[in-house]
ZAZADREN-935635 format. One line per field, with one value per residue: y, z, x of N, C-alpha, C in turn; residue number from 0. Coordinates in Angstrom, 1 decimal, decimal comma, always signed. Layout:
# ZAZADREN-935635
n.y	[Y	...] .
n.z	[Z	...] .
n.x	[X	...] .
ca.y	[Y	...] .
ca.z	[Z	...] .
ca.x	[X	...] .
c.y	[Y	...] .
c.z	[Z	...] .
c.x	[X	...] .
zator	[NUM	...] .
This chain:
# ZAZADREN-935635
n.y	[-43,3	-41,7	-39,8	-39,2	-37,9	-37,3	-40,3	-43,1	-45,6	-47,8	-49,0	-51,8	-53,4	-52,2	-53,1	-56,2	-56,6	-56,0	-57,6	-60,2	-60,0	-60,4	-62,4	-63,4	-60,6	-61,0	-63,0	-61,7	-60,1	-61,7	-62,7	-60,7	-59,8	-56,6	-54,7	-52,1	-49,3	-50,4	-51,1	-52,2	-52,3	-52,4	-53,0	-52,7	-53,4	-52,6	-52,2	-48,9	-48,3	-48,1	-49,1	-48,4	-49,6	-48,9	-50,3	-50,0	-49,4	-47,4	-46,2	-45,5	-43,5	-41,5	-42,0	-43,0	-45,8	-45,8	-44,2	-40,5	-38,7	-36,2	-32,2	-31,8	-34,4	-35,2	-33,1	-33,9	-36,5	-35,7	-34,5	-36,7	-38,0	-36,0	-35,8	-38,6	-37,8	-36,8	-38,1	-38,1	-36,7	-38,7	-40,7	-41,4	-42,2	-43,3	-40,8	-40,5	-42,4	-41,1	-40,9	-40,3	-38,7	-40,3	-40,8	-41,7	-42,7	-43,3	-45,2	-45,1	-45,8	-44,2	-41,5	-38,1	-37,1	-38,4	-39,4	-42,5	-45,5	-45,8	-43,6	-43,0	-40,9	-40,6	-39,0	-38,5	-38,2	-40,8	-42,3	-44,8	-47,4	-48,4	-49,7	-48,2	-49,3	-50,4	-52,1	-55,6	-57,1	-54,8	-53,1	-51,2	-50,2	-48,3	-47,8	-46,9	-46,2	-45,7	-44,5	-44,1	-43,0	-44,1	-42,6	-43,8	-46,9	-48,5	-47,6	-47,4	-48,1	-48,2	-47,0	-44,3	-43,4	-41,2	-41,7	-42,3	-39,4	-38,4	-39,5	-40,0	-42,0	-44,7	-47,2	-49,4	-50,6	-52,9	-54,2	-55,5	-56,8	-56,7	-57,0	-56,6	-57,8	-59,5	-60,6	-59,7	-59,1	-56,5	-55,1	-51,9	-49,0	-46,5	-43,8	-45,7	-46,0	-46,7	-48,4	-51,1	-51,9] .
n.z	[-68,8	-70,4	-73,4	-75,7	-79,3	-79,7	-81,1	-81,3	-80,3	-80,0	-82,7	-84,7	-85,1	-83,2	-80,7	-81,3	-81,0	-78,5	-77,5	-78,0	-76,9	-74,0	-72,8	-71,7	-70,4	-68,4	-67,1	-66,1	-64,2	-62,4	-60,8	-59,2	-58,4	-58,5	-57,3	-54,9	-56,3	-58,6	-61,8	-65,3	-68,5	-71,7	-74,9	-78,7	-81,9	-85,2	-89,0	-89,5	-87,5	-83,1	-80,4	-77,0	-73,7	-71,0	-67,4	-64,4	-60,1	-58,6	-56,5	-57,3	-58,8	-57,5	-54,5	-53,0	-53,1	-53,0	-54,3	-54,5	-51,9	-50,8	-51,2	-52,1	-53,0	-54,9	-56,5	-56,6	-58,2	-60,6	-62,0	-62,4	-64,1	-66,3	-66,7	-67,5	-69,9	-71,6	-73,9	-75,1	-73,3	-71,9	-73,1	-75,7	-78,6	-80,8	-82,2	-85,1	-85,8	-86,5	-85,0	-84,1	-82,0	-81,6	-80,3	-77,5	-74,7	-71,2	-69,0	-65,9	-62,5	-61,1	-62,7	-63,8	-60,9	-59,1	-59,9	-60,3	-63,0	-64,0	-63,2	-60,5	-58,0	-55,5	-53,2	-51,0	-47,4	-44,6	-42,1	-41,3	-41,9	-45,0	-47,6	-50,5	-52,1	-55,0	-56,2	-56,9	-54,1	-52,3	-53,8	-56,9	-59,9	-62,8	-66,2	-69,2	-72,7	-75,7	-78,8	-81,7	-84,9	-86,8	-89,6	-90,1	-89,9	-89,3	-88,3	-85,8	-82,8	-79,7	-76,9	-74,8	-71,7	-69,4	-66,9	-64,5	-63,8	-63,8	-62,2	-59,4	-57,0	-58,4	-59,2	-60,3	-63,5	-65,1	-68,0	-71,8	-75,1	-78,4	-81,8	-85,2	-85,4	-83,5	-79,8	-76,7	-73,3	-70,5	-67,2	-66,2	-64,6	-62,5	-63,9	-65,6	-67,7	-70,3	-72,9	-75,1	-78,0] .
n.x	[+77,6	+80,2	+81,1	+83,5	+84,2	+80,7	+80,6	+78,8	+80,1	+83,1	+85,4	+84,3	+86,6	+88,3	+86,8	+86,8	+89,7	+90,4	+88,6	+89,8	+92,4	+91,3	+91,7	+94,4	+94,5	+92,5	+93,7	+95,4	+94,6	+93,1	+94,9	+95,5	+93,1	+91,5	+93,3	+94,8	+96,4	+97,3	+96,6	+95,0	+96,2	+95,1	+96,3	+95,9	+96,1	+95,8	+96,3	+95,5	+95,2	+94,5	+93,8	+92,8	+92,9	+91,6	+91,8	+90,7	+90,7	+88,6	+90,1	+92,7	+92,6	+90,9	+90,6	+89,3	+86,1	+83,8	+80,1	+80,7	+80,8	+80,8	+81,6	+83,9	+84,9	+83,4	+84,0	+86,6	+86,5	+85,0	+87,0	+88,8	+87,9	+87,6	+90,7	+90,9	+89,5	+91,3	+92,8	+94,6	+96,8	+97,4	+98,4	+100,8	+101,9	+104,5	+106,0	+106,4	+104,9	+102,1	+99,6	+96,5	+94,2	+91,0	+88,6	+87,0	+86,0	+84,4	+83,7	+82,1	+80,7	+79,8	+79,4	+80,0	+80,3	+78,5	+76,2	+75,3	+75,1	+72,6	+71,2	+70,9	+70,9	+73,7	+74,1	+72,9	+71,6	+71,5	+69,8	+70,7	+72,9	+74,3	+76,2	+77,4	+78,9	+78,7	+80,0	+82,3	+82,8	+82,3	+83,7	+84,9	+85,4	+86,7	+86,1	+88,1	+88,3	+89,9	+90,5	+92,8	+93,7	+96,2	+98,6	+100,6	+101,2	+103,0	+105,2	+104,7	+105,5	+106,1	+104,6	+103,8	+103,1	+101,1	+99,7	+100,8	+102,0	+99,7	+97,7	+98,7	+98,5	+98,5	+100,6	+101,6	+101,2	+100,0	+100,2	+98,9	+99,1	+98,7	+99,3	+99,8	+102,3	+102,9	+101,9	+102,2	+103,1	+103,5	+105,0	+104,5	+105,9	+106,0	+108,6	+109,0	+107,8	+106,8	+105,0	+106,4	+106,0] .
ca.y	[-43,4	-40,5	-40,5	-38,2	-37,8	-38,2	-41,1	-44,2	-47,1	-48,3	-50,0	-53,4	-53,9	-52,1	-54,3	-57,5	-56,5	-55,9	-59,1	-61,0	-59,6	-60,5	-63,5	-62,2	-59,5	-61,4	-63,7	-61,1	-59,3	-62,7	-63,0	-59,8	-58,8	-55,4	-54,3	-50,5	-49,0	-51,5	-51,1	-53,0	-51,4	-53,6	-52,3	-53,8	-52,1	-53,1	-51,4	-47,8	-48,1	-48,1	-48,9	-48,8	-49,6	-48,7	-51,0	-49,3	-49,5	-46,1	-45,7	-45,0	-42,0	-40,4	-42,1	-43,4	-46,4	-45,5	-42,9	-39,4	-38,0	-33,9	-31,3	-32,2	-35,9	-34,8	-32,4	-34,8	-37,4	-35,2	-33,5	-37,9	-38,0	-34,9	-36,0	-39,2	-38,0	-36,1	-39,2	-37,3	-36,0	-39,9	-42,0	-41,0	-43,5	-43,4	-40,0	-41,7	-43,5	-40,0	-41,1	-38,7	-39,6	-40,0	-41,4	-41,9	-43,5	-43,3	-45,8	-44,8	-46,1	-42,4	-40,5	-36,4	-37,0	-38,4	-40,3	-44,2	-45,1	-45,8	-42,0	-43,1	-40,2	-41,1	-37,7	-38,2	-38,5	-42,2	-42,4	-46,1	-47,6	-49,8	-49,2	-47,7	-49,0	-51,1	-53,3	-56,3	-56,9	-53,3	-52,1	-49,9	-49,6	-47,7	-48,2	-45,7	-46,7	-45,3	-44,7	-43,8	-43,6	-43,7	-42,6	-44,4	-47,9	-49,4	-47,2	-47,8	-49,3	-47,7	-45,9	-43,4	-43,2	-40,3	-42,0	-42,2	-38,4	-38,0	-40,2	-40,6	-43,4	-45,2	-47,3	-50,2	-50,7	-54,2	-54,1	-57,0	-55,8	-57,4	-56,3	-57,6	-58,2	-60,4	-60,0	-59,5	-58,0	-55,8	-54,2	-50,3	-48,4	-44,5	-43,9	-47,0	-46,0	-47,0	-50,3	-51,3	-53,1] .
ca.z	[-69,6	-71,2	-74,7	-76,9	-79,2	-80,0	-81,9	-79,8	-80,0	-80,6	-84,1	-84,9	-84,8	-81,4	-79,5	-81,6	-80,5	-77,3	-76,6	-78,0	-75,8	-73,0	-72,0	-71,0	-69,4	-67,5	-66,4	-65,3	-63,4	-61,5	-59,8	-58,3	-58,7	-57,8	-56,1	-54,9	-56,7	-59,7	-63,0	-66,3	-70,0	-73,3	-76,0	-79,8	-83,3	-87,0	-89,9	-89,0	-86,1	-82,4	-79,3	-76,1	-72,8	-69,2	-66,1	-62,7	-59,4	-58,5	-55,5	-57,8	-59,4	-56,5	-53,2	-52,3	-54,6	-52,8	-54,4	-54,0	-50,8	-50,4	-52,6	-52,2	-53,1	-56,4	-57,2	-57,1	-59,5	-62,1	-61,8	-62,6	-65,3	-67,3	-66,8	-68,6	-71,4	-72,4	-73,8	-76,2	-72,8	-71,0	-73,6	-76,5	-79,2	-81,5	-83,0	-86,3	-86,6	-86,8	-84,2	-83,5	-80,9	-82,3	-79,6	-75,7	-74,0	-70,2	-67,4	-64,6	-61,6	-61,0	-63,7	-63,7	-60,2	-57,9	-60,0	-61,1	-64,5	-64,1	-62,7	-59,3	-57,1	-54,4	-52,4	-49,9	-46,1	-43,9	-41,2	-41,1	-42,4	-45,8	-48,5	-51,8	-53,5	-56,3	-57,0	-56,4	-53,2	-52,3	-55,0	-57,8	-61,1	-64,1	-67,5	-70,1	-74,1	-76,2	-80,4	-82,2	-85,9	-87,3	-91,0	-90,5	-88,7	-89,5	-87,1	-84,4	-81,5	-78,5	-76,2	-73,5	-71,2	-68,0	-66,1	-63,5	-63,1	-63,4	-60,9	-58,1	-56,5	-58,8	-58,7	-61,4	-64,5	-66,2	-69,5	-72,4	-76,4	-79,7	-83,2	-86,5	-84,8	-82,5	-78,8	-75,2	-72,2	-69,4	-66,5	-66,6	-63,1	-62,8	-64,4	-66,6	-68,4	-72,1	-73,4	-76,2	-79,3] .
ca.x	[+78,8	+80,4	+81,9	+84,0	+83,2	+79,6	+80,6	+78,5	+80,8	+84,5	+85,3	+84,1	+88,2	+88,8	+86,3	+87,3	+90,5	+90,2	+87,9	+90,8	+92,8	+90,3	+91,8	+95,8	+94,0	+91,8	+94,5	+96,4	+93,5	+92,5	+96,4	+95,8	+91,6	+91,1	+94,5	+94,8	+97,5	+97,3	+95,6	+95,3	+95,6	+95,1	+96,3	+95,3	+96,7	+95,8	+96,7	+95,5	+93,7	+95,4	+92,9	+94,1	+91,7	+92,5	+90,7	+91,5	+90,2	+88,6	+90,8	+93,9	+92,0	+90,2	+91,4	+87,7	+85,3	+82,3	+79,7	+81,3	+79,4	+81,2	+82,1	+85,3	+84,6	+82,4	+85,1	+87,7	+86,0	+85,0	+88,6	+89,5	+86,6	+88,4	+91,5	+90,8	+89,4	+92,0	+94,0	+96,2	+97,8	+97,7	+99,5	+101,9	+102,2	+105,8	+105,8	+106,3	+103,2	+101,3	+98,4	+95,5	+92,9	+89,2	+87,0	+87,2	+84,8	+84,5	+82,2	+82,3	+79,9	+79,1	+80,0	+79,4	+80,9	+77,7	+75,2	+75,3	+75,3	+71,5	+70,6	+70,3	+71,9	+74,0	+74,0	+71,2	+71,7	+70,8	+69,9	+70,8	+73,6	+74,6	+77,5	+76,8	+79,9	+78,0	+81,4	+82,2	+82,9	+82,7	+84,7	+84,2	+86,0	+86,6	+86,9	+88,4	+89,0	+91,0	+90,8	+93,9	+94,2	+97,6	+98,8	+101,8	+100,9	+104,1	+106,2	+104,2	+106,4	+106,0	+103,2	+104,2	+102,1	+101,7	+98,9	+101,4	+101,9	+97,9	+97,3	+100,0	+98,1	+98,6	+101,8	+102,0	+100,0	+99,8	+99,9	+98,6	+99,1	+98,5	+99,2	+100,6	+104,1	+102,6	+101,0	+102,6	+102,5	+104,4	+104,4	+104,6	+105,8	+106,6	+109,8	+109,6	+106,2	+106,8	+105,1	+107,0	+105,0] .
c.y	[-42,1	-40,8	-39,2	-38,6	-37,7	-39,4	-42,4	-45,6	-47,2	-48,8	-51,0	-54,0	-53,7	-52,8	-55,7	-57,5	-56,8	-57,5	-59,9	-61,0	-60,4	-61,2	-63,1	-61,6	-60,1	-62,4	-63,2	-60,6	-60,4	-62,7	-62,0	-59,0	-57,9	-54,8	-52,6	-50,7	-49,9	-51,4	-51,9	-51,9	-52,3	-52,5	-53,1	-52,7	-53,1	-52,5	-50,2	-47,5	-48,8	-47,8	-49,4	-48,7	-50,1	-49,3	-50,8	-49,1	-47,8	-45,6	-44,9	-43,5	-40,9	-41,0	-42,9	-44,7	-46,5	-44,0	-41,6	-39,1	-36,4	-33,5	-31,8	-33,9	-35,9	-34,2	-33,3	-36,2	-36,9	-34,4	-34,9	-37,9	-37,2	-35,2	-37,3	-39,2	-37,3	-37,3	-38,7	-36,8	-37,6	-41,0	-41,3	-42,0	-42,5	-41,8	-40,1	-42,3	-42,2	-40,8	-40,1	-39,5	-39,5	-40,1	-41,7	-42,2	-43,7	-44,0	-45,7	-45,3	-45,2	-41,7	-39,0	-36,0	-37,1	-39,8	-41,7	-44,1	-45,0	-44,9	-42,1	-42,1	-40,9	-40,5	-37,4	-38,6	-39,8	-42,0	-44,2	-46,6	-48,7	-48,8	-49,1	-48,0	-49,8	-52,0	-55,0	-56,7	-55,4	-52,7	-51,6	-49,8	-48,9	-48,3	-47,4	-46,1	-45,3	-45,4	-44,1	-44,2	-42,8	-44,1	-43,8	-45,5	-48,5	-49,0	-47,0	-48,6	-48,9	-46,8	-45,7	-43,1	-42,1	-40,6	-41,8	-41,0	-37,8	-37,9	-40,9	-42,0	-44,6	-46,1	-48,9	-50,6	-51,9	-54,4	-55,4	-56,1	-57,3	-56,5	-56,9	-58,1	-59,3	-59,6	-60,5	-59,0	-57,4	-54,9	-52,8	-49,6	-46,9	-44,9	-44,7	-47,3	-45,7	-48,3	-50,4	-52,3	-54,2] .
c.z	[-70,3	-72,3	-75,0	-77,8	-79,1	-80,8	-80,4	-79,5	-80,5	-82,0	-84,1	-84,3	-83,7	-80,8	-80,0	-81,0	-79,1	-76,6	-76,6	-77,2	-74,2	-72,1	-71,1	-70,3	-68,3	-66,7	-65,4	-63,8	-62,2	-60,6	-59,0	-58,1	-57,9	-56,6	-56,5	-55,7	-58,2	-61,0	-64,1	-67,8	-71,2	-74,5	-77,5	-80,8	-84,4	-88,0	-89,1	-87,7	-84,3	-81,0	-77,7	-75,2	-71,3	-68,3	-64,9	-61,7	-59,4	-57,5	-56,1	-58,7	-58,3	-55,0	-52,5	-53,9	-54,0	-53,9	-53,5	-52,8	-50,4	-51,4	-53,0	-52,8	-54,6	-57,1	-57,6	-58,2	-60,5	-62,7	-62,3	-63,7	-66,4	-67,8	-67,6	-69,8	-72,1	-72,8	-74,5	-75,0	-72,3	-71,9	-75,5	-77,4	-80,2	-82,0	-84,3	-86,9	-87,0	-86,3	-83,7	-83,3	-81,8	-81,4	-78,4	-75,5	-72,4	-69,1	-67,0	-63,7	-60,9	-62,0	-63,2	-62,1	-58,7	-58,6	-60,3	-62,2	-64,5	-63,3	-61,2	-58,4	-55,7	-53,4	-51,3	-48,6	-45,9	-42,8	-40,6	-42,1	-43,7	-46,7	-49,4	-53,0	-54,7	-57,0	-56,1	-55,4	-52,3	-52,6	-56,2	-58,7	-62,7	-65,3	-68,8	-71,3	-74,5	-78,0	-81,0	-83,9	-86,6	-88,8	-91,5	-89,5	-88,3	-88,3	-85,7	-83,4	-80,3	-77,9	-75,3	-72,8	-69,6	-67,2	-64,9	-62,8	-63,0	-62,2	-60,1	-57,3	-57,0	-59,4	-59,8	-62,4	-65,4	-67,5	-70,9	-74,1	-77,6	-80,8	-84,5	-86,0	-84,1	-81,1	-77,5	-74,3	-71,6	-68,4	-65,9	-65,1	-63,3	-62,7	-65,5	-67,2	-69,6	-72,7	-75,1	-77,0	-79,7] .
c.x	[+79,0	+81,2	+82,1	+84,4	+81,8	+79,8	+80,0	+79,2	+82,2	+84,4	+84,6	+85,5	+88,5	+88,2	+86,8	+88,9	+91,0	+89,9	+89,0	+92,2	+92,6	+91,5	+93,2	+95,4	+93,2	+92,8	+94,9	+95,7	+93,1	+94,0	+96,4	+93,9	+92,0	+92,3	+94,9	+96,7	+98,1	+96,4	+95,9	+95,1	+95,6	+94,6	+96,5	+95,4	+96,6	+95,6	+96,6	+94,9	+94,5	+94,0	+93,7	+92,7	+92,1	+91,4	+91,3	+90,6	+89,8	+89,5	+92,1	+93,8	+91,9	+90,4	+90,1	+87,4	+84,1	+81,8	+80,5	+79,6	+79,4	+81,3	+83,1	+85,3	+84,2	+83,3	+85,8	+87,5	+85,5	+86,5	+89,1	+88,9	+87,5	+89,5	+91,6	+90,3	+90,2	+93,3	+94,6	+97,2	+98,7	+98,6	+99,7	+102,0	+103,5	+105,2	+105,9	+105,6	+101,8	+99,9	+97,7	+94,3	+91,8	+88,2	+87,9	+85,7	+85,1	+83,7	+82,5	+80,9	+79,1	+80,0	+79,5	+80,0	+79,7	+76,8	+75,9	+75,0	+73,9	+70,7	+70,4	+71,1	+72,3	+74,8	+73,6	+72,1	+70,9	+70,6	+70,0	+72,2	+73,9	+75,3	+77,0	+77,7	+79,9	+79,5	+81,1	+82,8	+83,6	+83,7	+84,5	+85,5	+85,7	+86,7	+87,0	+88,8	+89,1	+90,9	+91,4	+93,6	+94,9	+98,0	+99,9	+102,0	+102,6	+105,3	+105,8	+104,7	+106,5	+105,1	+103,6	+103,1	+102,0	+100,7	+99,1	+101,1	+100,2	+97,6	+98,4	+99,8	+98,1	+100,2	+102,3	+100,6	+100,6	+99,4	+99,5	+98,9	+99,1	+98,4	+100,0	+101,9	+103,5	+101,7	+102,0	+102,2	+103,8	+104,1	+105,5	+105,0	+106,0	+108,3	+110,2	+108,0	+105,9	+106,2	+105,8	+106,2	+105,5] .
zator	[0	1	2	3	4	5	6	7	8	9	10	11	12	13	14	15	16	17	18	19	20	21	22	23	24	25	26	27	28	29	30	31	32	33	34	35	36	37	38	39	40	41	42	43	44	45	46	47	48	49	50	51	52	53	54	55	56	57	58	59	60	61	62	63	64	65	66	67	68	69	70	71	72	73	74	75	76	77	78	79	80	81	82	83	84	85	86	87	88	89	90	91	92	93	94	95	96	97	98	99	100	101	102	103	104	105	106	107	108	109	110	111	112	113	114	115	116	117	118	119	120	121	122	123	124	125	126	127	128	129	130	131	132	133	134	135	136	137	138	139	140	141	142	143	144	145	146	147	148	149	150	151	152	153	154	155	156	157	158	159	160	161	162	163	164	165	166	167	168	169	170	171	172	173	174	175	176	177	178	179	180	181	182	183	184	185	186	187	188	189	190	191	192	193	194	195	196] .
């Protein structure tokens, strides 16, 4: 797992947040488990504090959800790895609420762009055959949070998000949210990649 940054955990509030969340998100996630081109984000805001948390197949990042096996393979998932931790570029909240990132958090199933979370390299040649893609049913996902905190919670109504142009392969993102106003959801496509609070 990688984190930015050294800080080692979410709030108390962003994971209470979050879990409460859980359930909408998991609803949503069961109607479609694990669909290429499909991701989920839950997003959870109280007073100052703005957590947002992306669940995406690895296919929509890097085009594969097995261990990377080439350069080009390795390349391309640490080139996904970087690119999500830079969430001040991947989602935009109201300019008005004066939001500035604090913390990112990254699992990945190979992080650094080869290993498992539990150091096991997955590099080596077989001379026999079996799949390495540690999901469930040979699939492989990410999961990226998100800590925001904003001076000015109150104008907080909307989060832009460019996940899209990140990641092209990726083609609708399922959204859940909860915050003093209440909790909803929606779903986010390229071109129409604003959730509203």
């Amino acid at each position: 797992m990688t984190r930015i940054p050294a800080r080692s955990t979410l709030s108390a509030f962003g994971c209470a947040a979050l879990l409460a969340l859980s359930p909408l998100a998991q609803a949503q996630h069961a109607h479609g488990a694990h669909e290429h081109g499909v991701a989920h984000l839950s997003v959870a805001s109280d007073g100052g504090e703005l957590v947002i948390e992306l669940t995406t197949p690895l296919d929509n990042l890097v085009g594969f959800e097995h261990a990377p096996r080439t350069a080009v393979q390795r390349k391309a998932m640490a080139a996904a790895e970087q690119r999500l931790r830079d969430g001040g570029a991947l989602f935009a909240p109201s300019t008005a609420a004066g939001c500035a990132l604090r913390e990112v958090s990254v699992e990945s199933p190979w992080p650094q762009g080869g290993e498992q979370a539990d150091g096991h390299k997955h590099d080596h040649k077989h001379d026999h055959k079996h799949d390495h893609d540690h999901g469930d049913d040979g699939h492989a996902d990410l999961v990226a949070s998100y800590r925001f905190e904003c001076s000015a919670p109150a104008a907080l109504e909307r989060i832009d998000t460019a996940l899209f142009d990140a990641f092209p392969r990726l083609r609708e993102l399922r959204a859940a949210h909860a915050s003093g106003r209440g909790q909803g959801s929606a779903v986010l496509k390229p071109g129409a990649a604003a959730l509203k609070l």
